[in-house]
mmCIF file of the N, C-alpha and C atoms, coordinates in Angstrom:
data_MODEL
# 
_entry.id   MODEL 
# 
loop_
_atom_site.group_PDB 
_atom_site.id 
_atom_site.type_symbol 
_atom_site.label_atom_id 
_atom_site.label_alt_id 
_atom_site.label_comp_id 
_atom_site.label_asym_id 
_atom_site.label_entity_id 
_atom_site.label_seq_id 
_atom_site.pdbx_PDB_ins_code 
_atom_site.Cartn_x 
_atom_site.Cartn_y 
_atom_site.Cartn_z 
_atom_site.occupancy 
_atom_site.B_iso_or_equiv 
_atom_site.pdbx_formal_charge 
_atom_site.auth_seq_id 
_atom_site.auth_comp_id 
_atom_site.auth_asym_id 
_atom_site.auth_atom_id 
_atom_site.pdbx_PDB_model_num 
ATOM 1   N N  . UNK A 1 1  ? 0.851   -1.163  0.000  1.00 0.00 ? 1  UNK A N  1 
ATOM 2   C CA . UNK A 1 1  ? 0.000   0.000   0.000  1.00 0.00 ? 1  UNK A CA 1 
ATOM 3   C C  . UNK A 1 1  ? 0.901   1.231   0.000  1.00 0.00 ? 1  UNK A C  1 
ATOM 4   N N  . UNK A 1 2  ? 1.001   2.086   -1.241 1.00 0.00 ? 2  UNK A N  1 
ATOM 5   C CA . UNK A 1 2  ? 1.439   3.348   -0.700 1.00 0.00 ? 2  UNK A CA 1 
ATOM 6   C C  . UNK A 1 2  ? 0.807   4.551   -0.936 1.00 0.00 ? 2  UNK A C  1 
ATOM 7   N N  . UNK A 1 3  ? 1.127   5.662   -0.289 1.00 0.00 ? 3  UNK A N  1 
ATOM 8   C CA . UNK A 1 3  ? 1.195   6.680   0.249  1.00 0.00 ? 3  UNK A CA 1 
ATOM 9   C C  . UNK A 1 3  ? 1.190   7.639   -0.293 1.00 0.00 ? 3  UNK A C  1 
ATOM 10  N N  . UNK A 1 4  ? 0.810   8.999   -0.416 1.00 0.00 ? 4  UNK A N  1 
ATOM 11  C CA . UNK A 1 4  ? 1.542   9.984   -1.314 1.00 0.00 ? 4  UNK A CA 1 
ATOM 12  C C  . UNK A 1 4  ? 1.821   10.495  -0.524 1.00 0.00 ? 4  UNK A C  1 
ATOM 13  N N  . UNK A 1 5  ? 1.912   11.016  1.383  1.00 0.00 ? 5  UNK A N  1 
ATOM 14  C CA . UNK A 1 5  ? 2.075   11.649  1.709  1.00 0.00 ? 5  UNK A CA 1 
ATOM 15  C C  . UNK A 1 5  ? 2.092   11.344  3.288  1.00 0.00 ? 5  UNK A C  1 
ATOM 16  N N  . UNK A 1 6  ? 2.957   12.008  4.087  1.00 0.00 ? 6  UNK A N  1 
ATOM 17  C CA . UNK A 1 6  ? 2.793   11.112  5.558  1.00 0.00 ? 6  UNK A CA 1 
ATOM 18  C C  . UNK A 1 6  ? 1.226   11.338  6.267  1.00 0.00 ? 6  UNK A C  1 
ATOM 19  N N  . UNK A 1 7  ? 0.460   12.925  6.071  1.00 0.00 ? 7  UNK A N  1 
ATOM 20  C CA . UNK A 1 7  ? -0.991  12.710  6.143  1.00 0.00 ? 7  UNK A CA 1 
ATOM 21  C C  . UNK A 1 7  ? -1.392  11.637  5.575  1.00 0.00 ? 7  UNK A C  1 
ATOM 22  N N  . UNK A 1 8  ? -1.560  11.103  4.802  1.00 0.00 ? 8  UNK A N  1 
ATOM 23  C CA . UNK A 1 8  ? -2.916  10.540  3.836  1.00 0.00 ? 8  UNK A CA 1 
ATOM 24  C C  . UNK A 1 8  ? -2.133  8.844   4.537  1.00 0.00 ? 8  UNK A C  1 
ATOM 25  N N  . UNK A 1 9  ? -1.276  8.485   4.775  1.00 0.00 ? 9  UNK A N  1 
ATOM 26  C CA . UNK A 1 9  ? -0.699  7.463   5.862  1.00 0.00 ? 9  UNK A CA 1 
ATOM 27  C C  . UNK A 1 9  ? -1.424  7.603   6.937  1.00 0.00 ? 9  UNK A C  1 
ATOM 28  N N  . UNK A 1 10 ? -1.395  8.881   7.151  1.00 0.00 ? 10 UNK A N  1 
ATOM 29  C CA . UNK A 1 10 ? -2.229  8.948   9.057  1.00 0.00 ? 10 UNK A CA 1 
ATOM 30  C C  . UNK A 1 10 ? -3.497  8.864   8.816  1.00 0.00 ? 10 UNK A C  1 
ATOM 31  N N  . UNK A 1 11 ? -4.003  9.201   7.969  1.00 0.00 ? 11 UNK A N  1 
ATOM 32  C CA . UNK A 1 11 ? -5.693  9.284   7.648  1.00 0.00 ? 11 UNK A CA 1 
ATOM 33  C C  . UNK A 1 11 ? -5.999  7.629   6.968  1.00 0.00 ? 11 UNK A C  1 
ATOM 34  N N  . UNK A 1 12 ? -5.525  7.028   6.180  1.00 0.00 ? 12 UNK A N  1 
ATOM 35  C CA . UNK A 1 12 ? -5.618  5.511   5.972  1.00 0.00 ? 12 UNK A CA 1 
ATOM 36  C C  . UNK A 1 12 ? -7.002  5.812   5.178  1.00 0.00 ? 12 UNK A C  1 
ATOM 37  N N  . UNK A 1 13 ? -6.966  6.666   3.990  1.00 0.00 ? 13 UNK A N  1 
ATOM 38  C CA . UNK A 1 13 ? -8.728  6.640   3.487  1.00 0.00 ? 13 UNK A CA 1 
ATOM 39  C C  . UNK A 1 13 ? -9.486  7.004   4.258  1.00 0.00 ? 13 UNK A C  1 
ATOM 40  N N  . UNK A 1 14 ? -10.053 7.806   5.372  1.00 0.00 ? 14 UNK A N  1 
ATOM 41  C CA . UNK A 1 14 ? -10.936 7.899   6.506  1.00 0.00 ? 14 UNK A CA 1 
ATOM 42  C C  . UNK A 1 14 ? -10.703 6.980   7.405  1.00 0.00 ? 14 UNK A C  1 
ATOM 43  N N  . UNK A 1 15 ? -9.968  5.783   7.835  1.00 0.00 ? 15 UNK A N  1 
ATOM 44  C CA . UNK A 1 15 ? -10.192 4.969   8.251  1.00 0.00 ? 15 UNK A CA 1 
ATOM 45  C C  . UNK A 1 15 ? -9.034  4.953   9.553  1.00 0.00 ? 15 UNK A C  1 
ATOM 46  N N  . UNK A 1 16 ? -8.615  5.909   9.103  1.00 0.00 ? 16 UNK A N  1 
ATOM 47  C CA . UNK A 1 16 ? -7.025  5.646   10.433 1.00 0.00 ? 16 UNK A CA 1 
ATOM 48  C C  . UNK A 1 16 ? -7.812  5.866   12.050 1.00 0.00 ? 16 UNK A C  1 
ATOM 49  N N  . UNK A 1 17 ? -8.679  6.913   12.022 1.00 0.00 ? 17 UNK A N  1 
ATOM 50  C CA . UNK A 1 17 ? -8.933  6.653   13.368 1.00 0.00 ? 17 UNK A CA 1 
ATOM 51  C C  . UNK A 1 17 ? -9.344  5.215   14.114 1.00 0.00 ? 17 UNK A C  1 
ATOM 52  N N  . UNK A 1 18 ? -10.063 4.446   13.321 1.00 0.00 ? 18 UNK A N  1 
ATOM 53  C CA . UNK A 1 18 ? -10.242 2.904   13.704 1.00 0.00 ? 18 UNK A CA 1 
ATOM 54  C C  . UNK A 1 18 ? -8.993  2.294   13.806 1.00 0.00 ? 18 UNK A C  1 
ATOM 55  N N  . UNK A 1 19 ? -8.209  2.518   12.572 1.00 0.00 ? 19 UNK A N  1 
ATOM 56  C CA . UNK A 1 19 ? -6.916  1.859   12.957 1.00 0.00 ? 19 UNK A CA 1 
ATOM 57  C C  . UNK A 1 19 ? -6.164  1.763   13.888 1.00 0.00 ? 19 UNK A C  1 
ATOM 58  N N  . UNK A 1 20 ? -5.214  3.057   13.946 1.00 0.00 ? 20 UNK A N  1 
ATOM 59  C CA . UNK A 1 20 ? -4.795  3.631   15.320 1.00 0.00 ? 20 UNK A CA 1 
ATOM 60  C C  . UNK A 1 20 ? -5.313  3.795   16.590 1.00 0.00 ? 20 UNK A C  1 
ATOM 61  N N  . UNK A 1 21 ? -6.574  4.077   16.744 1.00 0.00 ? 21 UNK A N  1 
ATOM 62  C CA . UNK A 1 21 ? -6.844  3.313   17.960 1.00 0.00 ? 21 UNK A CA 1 
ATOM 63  C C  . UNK A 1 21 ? -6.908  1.993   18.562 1.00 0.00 ? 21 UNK A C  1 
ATOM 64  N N  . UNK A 1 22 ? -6.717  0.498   17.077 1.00 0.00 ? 22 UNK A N  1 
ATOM 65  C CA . UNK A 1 22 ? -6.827  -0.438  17.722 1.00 0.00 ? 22 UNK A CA 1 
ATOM 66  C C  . UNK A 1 22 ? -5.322  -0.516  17.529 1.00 0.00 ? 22 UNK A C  1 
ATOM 67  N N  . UNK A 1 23 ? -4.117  -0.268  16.649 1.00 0.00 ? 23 UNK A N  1 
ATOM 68  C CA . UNK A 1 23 ? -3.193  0.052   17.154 1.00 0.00 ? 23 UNK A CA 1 
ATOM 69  C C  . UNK A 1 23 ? -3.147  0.469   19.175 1.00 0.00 ? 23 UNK A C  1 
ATOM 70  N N  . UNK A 1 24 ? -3.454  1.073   19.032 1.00 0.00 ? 24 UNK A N  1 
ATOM 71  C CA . UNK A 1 24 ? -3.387  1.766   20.598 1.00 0.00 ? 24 UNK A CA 1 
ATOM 72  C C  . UNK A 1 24 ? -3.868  0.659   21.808 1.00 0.00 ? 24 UNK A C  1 
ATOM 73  N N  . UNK A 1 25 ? -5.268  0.805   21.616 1.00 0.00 ? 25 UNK A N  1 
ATOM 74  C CA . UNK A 1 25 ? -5.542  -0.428  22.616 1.00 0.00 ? 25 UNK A CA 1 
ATOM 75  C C  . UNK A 1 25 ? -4.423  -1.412  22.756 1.00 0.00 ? 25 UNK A C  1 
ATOM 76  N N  . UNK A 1 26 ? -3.864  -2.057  21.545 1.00 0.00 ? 26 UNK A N  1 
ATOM 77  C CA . UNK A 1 26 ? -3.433  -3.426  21.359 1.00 0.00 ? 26 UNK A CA 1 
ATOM 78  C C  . UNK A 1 26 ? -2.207  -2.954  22.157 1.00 0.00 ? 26 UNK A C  1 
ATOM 79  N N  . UNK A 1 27 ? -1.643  -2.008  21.946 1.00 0.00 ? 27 UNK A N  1 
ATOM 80  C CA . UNK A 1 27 ? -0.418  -1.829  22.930 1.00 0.00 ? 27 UNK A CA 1 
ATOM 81  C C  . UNK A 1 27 ? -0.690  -1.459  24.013 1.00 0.00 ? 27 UNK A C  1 
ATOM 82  N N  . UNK A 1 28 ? -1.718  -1.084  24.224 1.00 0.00 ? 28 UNK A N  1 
ATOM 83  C CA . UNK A 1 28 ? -2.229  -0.738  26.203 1.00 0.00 ? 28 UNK A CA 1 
ATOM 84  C C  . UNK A 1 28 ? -2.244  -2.673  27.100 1.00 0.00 ? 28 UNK A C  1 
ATOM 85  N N  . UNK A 1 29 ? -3.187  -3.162  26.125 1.00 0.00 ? 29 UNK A N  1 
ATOM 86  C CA . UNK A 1 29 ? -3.484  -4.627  26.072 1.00 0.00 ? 29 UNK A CA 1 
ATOM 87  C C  . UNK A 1 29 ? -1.670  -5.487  26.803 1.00 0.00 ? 29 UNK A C  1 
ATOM 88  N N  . UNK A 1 30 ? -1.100  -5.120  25.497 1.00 0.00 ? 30 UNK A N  1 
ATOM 89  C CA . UNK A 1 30 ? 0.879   -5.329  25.412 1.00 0.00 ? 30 UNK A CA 1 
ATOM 90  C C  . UNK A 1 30 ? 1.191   -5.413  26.649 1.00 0.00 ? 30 UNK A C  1 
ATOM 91  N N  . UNK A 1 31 ? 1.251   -3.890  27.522 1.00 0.00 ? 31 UNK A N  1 
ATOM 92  C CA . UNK A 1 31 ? 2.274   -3.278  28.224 1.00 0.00 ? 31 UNK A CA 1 
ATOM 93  C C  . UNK A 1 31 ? 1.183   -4.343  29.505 1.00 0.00 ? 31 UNK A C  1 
ATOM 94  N N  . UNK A 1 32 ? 0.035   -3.270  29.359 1.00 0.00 ? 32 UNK A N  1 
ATOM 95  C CA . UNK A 1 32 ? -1.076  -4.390  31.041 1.00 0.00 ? 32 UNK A CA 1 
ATOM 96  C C  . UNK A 1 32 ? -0.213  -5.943  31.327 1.00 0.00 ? 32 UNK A C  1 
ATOM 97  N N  . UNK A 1 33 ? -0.313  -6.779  29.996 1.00 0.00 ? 33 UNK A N  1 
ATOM 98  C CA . UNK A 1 33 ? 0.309   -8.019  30.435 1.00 0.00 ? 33 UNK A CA 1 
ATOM 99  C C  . UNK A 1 33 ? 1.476   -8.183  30.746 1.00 0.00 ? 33 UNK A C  1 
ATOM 100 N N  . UNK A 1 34 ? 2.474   -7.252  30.114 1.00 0.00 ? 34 UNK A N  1 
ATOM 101 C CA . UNK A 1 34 ? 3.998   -6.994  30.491 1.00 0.00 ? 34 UNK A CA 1 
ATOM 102 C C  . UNK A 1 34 ? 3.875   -6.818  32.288 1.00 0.00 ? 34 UNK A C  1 
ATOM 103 N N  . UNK A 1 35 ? 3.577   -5.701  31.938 1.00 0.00 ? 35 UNK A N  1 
ATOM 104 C CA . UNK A 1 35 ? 3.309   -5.038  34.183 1.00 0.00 ? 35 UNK A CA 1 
ATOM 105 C C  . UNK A 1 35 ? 3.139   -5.359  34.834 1.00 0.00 ? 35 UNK A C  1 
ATOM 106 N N  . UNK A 1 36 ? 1.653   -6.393  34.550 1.00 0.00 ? 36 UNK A N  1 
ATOM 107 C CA . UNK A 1 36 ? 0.472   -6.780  35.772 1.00 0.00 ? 36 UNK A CA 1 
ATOM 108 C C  . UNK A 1 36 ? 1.259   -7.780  36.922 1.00 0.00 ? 36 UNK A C  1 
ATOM 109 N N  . UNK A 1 37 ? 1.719   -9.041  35.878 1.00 0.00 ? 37 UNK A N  1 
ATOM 110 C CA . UNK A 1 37 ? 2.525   -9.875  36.967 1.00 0.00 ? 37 UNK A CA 1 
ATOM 111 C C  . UNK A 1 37 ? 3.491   -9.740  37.765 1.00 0.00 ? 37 UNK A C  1 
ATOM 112 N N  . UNK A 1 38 ? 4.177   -8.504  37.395 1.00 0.00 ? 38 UNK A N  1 
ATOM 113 C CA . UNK A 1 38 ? 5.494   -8.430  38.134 1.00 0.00 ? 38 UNK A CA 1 
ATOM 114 C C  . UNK A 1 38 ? 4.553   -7.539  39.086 1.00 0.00 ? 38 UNK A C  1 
ATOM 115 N N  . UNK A 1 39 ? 3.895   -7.058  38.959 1.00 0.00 ? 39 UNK A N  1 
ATOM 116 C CA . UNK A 1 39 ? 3.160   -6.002  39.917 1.00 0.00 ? 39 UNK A CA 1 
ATOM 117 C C  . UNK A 1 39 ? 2.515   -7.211  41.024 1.00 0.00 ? 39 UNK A C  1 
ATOM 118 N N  . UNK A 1 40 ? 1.615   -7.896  40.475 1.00 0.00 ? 40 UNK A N  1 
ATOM 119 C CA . UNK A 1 40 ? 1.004   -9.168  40.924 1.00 0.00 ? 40 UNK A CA 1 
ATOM 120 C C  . UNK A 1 40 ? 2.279   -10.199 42.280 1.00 0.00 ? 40 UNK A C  1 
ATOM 121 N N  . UNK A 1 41 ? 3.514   -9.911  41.563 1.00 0.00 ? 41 UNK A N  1 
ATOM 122 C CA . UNK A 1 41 ? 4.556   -11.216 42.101 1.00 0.00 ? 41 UNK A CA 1 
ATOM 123 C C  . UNK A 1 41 ? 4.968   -10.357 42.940 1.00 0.00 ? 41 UNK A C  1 
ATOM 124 N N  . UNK A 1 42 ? 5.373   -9.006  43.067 1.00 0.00 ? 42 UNK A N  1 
ATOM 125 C CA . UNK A 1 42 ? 5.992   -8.048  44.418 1.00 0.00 ? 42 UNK A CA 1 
ATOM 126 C C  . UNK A 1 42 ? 4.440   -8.061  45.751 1.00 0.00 ? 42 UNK A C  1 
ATOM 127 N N  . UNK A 1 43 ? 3.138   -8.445  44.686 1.00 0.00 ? 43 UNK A N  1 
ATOM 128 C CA . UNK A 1 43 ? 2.272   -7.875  46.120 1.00 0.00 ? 43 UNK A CA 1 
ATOM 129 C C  . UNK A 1 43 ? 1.991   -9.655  47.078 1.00 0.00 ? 43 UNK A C  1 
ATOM 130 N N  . UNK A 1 44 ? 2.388   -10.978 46.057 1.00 0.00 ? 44 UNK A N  1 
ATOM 131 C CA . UNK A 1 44 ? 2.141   -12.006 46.942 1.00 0.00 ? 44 UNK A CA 1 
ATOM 132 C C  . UNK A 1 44 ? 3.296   -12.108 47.783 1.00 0.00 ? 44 UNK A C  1 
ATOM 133 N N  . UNK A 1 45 ? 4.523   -11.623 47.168 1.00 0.00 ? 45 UNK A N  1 
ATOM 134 C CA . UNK A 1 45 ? 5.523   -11.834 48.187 1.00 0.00 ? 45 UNK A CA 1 
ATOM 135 C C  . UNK A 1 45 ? 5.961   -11.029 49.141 1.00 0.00 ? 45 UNK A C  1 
ATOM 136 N N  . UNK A 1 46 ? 5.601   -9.671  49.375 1.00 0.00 ? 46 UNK A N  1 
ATOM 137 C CA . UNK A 1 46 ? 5.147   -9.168  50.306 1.00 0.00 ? 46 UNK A CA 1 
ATOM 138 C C  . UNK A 1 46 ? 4.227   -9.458  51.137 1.00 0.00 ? 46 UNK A C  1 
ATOM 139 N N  . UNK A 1 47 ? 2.680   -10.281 51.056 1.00 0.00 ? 47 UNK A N  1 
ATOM 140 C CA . UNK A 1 47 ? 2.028   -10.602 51.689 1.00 0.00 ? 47 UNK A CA 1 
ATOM 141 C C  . UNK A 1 47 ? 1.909   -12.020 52.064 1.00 0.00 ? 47 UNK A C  1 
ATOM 142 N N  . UNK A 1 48 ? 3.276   -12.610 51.678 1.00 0.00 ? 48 UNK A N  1 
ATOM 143 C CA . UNK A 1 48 ? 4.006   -13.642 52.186 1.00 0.00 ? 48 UNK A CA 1 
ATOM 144 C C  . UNK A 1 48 ? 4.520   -13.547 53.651 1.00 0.00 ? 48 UNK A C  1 
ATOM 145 N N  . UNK A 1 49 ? 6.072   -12.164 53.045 1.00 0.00 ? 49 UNK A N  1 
ATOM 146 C CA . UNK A 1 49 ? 6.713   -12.234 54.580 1.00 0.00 ? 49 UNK A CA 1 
ATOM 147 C C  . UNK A 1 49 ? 5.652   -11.587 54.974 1.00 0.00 ? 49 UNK A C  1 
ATOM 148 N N  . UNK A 1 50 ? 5.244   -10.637 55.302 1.00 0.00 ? 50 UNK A N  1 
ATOM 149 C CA . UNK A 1 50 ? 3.838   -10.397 56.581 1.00 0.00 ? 50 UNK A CA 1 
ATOM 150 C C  . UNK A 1 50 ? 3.418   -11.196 57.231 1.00 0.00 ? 50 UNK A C  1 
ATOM 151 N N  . UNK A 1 51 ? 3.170   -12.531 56.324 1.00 0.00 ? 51 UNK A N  1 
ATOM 152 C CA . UNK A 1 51 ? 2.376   -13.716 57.086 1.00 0.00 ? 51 UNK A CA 1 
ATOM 153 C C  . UNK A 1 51 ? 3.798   -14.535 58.095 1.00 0.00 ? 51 UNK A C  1 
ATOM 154 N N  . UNK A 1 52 ? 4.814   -14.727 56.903 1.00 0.00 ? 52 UNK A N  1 
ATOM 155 C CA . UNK A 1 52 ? 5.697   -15.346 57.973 1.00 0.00 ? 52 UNK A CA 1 
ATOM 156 C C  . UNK A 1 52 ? 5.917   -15.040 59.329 1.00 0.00 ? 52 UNK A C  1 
ATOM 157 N N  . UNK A 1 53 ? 5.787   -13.336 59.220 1.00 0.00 ? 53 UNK A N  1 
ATOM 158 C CA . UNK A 1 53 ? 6.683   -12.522 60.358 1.00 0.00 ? 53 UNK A CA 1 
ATOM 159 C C  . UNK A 1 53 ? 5.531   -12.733 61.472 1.00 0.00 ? 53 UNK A C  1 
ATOM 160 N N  . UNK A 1 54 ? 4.050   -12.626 61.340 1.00 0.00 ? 54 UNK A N  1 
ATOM 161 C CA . UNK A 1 54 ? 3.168   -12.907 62.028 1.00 0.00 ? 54 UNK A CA 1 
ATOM 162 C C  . UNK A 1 54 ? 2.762   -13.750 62.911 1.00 0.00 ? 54 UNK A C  1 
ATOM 163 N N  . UNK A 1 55 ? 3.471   -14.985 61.639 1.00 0.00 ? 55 UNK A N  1 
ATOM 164 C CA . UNK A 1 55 ? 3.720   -16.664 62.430 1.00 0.00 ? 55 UNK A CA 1 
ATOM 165 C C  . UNK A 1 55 ? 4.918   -16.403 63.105 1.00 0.00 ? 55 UNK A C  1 
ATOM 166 N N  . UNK A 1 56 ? 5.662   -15.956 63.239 1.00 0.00 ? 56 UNK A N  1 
ATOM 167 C CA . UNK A 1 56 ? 6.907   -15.917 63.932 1.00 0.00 ? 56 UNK A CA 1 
ATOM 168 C C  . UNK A 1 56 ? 6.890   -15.642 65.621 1.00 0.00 ? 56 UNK A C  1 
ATOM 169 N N  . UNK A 1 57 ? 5.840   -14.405 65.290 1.00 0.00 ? 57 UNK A N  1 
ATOM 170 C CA . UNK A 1 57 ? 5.377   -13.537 66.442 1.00 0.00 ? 57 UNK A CA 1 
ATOM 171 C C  . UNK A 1 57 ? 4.873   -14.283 67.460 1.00 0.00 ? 57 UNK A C  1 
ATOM 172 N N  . UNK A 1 58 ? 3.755   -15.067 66.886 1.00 0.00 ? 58 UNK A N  1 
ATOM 173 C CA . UNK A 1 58 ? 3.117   -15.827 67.637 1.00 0.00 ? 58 UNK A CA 1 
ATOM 174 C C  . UNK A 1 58 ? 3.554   -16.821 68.746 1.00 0.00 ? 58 UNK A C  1 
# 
């Protein structure tokens, strides 16, 4: 597919806003699954030692 111009690339026929936004989502989608777990794996293992230190206490 080409181009005559870097507009008429961004516009895609009328159609770029559909595009680029699922462009967009799809990389929001990307990064969420990149993040979530490591975000996910610092909050069980923190609420790991808590528990250990608790049992300890006891």
């Amino acid at each position: 597919m080409m181009f005559d111009s870097f507009s008429a690339f961004l516009s895609m026929d009328g159609y770029g806003p559909f595009v680029w936004s699922a462009y967009g989502f799809a990389l929001l989608v990307f990064a969420w699954n990149i993040i979530q777990p490591g975000r996910m794996r610092r909050r069980v293992i923190a609420e790991h030692r808590r528990r250990l230190i608790r049992e300890n206490n006891e």
